[in-house]
Rosetta silent file (secondary structure, phi, psi, omega in degrees, C-alpha in Angstrom):
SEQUENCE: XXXXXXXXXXXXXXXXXXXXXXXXXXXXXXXXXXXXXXXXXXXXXXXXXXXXXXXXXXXXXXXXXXXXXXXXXXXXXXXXXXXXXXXXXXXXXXXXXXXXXXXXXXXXXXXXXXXXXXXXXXXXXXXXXXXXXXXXXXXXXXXXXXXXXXXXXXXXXXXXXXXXXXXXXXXXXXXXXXXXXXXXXXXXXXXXXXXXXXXXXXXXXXXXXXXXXX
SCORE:     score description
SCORE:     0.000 S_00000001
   1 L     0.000  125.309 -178.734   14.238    0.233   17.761 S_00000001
   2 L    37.160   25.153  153.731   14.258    0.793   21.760 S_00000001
   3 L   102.877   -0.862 -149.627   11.586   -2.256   21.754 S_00000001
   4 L  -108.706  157.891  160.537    8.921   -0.491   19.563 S_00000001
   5 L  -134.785  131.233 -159.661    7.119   -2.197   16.518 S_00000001
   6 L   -72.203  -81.900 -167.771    7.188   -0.610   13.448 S_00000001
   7 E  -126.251  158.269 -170.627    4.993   -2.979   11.183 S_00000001
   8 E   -97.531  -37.089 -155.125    2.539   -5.676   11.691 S_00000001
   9 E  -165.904  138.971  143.510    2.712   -7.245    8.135 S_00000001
  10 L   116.357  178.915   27.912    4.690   -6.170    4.689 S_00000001
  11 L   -96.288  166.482  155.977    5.214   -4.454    2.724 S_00000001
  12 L  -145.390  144.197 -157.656    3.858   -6.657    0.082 S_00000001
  13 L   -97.845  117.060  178.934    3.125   -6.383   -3.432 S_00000001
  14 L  -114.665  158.063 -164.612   -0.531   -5.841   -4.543 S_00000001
  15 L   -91.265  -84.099 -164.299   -2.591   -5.813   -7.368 S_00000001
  16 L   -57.567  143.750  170.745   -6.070   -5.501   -6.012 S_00000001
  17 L  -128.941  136.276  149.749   -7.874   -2.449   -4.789 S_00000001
  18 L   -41.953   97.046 -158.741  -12.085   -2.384   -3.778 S_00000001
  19 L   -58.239  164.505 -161.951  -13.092   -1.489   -6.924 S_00000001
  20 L  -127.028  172.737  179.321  -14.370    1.648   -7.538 S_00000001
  21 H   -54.639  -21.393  142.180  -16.856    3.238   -9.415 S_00000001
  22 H   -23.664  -40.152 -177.871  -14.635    3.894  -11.993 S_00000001
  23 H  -105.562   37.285  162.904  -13.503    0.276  -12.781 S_00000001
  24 H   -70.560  -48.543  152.197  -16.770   -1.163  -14.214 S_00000001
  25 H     3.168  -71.550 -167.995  -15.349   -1.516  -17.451 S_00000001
  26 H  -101.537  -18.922  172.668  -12.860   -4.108  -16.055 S_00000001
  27 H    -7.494  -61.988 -168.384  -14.591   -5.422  -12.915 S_00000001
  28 H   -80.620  -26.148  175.794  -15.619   -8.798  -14.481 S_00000001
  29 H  -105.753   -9.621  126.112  -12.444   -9.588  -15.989 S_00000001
  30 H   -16.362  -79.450 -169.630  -10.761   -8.217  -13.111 S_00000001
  31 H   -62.938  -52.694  165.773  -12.478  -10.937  -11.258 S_00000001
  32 H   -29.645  -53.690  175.669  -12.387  -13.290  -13.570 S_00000001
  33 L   -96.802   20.308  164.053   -8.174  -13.369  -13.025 S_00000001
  34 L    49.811   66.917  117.746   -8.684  -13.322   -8.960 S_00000001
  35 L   -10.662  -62.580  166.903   -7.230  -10.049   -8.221 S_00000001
  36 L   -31.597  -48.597  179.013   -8.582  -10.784   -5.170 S_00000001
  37 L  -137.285   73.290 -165.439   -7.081  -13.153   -4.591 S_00000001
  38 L  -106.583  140.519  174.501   -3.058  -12.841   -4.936 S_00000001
  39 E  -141.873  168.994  167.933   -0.618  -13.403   -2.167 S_00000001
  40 E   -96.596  123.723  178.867    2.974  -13.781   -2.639 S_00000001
  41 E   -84.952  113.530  173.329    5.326  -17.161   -2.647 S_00000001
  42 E   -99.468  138.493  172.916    8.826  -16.453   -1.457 S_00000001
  43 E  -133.545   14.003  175.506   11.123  -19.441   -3.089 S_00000001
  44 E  -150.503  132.364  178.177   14.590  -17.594   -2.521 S_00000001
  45 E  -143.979  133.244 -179.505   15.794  -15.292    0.625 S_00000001
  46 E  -175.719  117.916 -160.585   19.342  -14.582    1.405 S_00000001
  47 E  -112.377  137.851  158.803   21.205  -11.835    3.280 S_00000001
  48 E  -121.998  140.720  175.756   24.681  -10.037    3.813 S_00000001
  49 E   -99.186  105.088  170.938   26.000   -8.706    6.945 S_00000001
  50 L   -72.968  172.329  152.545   28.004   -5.305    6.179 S_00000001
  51 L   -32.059  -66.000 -157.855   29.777   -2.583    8.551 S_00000001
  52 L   -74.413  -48.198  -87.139   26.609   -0.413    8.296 S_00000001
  53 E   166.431  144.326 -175.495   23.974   -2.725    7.152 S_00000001
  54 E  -110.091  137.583  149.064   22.092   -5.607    6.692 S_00000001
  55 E  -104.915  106.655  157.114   21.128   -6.574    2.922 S_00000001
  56 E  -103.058  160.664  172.411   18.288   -8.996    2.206 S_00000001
  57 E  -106.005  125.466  162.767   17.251  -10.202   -1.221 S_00000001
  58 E  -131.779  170.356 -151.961   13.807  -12.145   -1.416 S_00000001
  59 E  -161.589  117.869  163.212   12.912  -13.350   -4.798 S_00000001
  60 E  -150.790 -173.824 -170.099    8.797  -14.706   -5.232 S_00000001
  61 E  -120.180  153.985 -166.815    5.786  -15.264   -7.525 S_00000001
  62 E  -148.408   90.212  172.149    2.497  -12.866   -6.832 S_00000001
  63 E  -168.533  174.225  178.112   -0.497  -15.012   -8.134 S_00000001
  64 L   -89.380  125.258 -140.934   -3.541  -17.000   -7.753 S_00000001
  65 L   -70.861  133.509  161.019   -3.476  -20.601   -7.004 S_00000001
  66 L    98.721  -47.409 -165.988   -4.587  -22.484  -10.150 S_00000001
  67 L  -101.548  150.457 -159.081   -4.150  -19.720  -12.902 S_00000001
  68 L   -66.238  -17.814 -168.886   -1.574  -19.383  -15.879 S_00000001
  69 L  -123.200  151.660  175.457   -0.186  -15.525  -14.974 S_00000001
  70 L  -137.795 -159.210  179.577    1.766  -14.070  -12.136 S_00000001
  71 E  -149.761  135.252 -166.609    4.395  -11.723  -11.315 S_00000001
  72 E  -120.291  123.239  175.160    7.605  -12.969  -10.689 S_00000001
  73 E  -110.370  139.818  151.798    9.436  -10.236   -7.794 S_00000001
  74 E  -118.926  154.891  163.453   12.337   -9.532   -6.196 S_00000001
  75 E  -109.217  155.658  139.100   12.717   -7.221   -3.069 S_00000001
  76 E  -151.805  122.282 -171.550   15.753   -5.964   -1.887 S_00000001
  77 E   -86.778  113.691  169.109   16.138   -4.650    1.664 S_00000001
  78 E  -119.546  113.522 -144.991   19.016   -2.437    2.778 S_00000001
  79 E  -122.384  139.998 -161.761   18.263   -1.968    6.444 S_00000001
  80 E  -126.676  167.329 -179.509   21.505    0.302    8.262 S_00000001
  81 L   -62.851  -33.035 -165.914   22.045    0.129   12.044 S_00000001
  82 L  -108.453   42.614  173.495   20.211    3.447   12.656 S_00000001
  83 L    66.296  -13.686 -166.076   16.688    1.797   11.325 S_00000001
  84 L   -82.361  126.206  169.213   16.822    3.469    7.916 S_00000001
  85 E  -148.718  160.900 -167.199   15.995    1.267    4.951 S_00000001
  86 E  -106.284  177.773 -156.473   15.546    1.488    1.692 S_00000001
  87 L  -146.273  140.196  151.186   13.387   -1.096   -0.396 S_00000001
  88 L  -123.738  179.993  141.716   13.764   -1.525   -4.201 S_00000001
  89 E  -176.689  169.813 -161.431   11.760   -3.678   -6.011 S_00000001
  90 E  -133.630  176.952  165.835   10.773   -5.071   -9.530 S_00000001
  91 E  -167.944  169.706 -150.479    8.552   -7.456  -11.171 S_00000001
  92 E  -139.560   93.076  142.176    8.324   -9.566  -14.443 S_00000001
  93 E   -26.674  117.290  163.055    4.844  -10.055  -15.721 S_00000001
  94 L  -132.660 -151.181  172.503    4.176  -13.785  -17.376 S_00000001
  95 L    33.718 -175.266 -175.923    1.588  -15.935  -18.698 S_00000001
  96 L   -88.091   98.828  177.809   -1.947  -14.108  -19.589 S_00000001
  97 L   -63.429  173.719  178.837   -1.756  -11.166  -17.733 S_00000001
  98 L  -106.777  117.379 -174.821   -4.669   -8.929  -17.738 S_00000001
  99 L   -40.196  -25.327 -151.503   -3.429   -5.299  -20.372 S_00000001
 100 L  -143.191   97.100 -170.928   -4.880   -3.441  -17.386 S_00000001
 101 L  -124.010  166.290 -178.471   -4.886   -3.820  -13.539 S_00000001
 102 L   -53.321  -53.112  166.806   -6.200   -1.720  -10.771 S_00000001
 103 L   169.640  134.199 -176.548   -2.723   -0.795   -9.545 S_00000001
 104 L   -83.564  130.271 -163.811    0.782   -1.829   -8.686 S_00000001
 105 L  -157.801  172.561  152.079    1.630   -0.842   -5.213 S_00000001
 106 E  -118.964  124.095   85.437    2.896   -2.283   -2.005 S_00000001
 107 E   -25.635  111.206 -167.581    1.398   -2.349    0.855 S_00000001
 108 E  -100.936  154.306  172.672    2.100   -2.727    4.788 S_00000001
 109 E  -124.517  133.612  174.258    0.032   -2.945    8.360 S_00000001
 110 E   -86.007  104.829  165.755    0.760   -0.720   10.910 S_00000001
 111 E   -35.343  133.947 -162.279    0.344   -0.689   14.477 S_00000001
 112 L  -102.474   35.087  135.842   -2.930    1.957   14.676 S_00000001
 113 L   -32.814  -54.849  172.517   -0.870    3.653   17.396 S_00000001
 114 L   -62.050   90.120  125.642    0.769    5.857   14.713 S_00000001
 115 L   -37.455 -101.258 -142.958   -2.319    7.987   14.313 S_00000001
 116 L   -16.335   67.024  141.373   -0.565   11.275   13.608 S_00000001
 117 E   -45.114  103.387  172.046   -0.335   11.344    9.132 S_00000001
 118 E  -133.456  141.441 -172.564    1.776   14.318    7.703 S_00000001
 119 E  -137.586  155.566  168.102    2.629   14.539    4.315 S_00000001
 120 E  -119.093  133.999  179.558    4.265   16.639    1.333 S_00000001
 121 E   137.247 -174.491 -148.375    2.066   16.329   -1.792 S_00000001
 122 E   -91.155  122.808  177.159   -1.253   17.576   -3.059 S_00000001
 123 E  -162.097 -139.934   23.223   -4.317   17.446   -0.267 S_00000001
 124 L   -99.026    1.480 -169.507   -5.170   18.360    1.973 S_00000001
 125 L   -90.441 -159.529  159.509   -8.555   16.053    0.864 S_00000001
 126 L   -68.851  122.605  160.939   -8.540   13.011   -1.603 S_00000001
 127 L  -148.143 -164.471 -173.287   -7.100   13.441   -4.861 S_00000001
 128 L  -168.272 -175.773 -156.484   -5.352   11.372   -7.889 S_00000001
 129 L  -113.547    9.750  167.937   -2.994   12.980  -10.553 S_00000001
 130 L  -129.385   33.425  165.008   -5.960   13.020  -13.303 S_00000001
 131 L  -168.589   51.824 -168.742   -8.093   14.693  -10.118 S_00000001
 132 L  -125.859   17.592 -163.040   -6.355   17.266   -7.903 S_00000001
 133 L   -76.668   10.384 -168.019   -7.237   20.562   -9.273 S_00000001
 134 L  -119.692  -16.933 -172.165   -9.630   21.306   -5.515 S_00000001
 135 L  -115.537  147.533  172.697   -5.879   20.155   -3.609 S_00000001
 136 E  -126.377  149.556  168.295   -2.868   22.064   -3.214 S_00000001
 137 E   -67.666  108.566  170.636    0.891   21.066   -2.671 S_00000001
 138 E  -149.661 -148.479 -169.938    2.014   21.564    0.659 S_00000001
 139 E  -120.871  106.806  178.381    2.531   19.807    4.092 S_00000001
 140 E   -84.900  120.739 -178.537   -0.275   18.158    5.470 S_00000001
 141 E  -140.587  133.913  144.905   -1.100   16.683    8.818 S_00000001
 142 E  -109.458  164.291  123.718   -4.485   14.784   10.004 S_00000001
 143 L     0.449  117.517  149.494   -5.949   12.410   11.915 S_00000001
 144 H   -35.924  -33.409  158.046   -5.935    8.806   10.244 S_00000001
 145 H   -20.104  -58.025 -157.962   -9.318    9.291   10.326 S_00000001
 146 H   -87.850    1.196 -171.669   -9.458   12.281    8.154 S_00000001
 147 H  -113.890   11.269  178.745   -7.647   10.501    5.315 S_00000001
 148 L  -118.750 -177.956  171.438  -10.700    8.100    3.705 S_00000001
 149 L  -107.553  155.711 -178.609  -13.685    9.115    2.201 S_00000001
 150 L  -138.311   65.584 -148.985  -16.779    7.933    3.024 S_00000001
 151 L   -86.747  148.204 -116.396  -18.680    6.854   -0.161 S_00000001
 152 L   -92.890  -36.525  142.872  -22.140    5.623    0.338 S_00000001
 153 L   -67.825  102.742  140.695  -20.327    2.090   -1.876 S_00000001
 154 L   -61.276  132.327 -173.063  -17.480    1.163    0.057 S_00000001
 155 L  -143.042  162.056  173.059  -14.831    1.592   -2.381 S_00000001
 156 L   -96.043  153.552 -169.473  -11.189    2.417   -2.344 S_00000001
 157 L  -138.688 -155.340 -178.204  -10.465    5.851   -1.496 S_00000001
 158 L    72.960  -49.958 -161.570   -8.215    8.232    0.532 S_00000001
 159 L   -39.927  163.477 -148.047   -5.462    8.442   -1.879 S_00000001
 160 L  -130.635   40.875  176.982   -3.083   11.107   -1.524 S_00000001
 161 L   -41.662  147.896 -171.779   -1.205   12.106   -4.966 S_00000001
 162 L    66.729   38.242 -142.818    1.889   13.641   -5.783 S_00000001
 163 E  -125.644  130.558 -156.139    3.404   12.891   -2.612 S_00000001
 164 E  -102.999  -45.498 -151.527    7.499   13.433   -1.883 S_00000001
 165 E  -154.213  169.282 -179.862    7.251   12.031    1.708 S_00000001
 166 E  -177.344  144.455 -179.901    5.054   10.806    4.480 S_00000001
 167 E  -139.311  159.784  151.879    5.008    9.655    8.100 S_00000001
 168 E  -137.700  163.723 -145.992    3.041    8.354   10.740 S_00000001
 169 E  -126.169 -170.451  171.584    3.499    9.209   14.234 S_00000001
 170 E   175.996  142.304  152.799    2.715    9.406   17.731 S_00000001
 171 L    -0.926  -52.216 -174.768    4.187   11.181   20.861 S_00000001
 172 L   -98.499   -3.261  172.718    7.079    8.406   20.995 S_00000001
 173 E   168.162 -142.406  177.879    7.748    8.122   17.392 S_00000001
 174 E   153.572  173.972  172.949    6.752    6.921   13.755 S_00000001
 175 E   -99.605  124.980  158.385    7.698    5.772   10.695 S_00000001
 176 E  -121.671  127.915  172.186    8.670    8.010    7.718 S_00000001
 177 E  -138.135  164.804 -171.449    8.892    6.904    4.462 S_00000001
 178 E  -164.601  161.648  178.549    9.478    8.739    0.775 S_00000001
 179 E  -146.735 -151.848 -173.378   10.329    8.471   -2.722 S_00000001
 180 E   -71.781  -42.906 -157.264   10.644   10.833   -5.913 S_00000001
 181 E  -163.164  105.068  153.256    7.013   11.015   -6.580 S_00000001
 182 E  -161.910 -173.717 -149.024    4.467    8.767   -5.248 S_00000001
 183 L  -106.352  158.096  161.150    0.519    8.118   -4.399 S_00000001
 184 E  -175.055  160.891 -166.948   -0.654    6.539   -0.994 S_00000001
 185 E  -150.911  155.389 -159.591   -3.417    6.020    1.500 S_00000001
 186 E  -141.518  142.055  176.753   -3.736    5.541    4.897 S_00000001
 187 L  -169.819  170.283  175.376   -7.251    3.530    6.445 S_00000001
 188 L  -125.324   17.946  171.396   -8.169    1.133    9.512 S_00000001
 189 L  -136.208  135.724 -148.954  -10.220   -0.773    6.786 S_00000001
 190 L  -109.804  167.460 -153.635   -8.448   -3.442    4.883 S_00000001
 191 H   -44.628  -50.916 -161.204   -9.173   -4.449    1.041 S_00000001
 192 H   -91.940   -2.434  149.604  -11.030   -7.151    1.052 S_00000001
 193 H   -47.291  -84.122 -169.150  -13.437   -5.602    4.015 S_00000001
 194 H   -65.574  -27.483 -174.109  -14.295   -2.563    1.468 S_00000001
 195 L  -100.618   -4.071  172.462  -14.859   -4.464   -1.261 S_00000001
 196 L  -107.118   10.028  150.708  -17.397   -7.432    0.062 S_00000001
 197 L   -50.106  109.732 -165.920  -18.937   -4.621    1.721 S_00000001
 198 L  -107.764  -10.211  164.488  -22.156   -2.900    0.391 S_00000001
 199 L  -147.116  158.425 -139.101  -22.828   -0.285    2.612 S_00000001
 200 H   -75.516  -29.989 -177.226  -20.567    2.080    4.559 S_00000001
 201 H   -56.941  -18.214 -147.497  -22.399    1.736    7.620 S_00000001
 202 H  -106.295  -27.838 -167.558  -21.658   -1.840    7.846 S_00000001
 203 L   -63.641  151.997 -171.916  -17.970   -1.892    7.417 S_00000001
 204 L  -125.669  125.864  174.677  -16.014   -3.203   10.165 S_00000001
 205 L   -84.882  135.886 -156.386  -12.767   -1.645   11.298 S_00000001
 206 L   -88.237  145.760  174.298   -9.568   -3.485   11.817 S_00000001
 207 L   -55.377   -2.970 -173.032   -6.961   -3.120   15.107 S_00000001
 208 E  -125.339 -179.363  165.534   -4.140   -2.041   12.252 S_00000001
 209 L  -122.894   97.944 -157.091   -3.417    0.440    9.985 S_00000001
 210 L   -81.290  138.388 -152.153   -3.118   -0.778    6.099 S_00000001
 211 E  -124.783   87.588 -176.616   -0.487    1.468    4.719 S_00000001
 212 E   -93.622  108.810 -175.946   -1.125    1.700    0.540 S_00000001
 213 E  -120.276  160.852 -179.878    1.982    2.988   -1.646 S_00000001
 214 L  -153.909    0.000    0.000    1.387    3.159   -5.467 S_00000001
């Protein structure tokens, strides 16, 4: 739109989070099925050109090279002449999945232009929808900055629960995006960063801005 870029990378569908204190329990078997280290396979793509609208379909596998379970996805993109588009998407569990994973989400990178983050959902700090009773529902706006935590383990943090809508901006524009009800984080430190990380001082921040929807 008028020349600007939007996104760097994505959205793409993840598994993995920097585990947190919370996930000791599963850590090791967690690891064990290379959370870590899942990317996506596209083996089908295919589009229609409409009046309004562009539709694509992509159709992949979300696994680790070498191991018996995946996720078999589709996307589908309906992108209209006036930038708006909506994303569905699904997925098919097969082979021996793990009963439990850190979380199903998508994620995108972001030009870290868009500072500006305003939101509708519970904040204005870090919360989670079994930990928001210190947050209230409104309309929030910080700093990207302002939207991690900064625990003494890098871990992942920042989320944002209970959340109708969300944008990120800048004097010449932004991105908005929203659903019924969802979770999300905003950071300038990407996954694999926080998690081979051991202390916060150490961490090294990235030129983008990974974009976390759950």
């Amino acid at each position: 739109m008028q020349g600007l870029k939007f996104f760097d990378q994505g959205p793409s569908v993840n598994f993995f989070r920097a585990y947190t204190d919370n996930d000791v329990k599963n850590e090791e078997n967690w690891q064990a099925m290379h959370l870590h280290a899942m990317t996506m396979n596209v083996y089908n793509m295919r589009y229609s050109v409409l009046e309004h609208e562009v539709i694509v379909h992509v159709q992949g596998r979300v696994g680790a090279r070498g191991l018996n379970w995946g996720c078999d996805t589709k996307l589908t993109y309906h992108i209209s002449q006036d930038g708006y588009i909506q994303l569905q998407w699904s997925g098919e569990f097969s082979g021996k999945a793990p009963k439990h994973l850190p979380k199903i989400g998508l994620q995108m990178q972001v030009p870290k232009r868009y500072e500006q983050v305003t939101y509708n959902g519970y904040g204005p700090q870090e919360c989670y929808c079994d930990s928001k009773a210190n947050a209230y529902e409104g309309i929030h706006s910080m700093h990207y900055s302002k939207m991690s935590f900064p625990y003494m383990v890098p871990q992942e943090n920042g989320n944002r629960t209970g959340v109708r809508w969300a944008s990120l901006a800048n004097q010449q524009g932004g991105i908005q995006f929203g659903s019924h009800q969802m979770d999300f984080s905003v950071r300038d430190v990407l996954d694999q960063e926080l998690h081979q990380t051991m202390h916060q001082v150490d961490l090294k921040h990235a030129q983008i801005l990974l974009l976390i929807v759950t």
